[in-house]
C-alpha positions in Angstrom: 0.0 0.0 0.0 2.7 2.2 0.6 4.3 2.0 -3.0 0.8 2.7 -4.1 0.6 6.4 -2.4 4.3 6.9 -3.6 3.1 6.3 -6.8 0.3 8.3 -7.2 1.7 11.3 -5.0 4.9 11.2 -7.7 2.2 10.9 -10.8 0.1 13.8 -8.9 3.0 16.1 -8.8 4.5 15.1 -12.4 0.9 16.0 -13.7 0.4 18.8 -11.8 3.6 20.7 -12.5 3.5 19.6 -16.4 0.2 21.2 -16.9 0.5 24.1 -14.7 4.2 25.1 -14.6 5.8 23.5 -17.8 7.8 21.2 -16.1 9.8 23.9 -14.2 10.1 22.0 -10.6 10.6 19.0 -12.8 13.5 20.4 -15.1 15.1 22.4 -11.5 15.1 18.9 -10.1 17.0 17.1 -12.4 19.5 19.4 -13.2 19.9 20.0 -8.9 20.6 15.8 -8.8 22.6 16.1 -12.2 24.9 18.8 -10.3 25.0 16.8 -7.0 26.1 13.9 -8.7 29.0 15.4 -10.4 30.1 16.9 -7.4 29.8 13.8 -5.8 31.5 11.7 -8.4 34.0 14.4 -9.1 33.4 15.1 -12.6 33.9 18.4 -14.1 
């Protein structure tokens, strides 16, 4: 049951910011875990 919430609460918010905010918390999100990860992994 839990996997179930997680699933529709990440489908609710991936729905939600597509059709109201273009993807913008989507696309900051990514490239904040893109940036993490090369600091992380040490890659320039």
């Amino acid at each position: 049951m839990r996997y179930v919430i997680v699933i529709c609460t990440v489908t609710f918010f991936l729905i939600w910011d597509g059709l109201y905010n273009q993807g913008r918390y989507l696309d900051t999100t990514v490239r904040e875990i893109t940036r993490i990860v090369r600091y992380i992994t040490g890659m320039v």
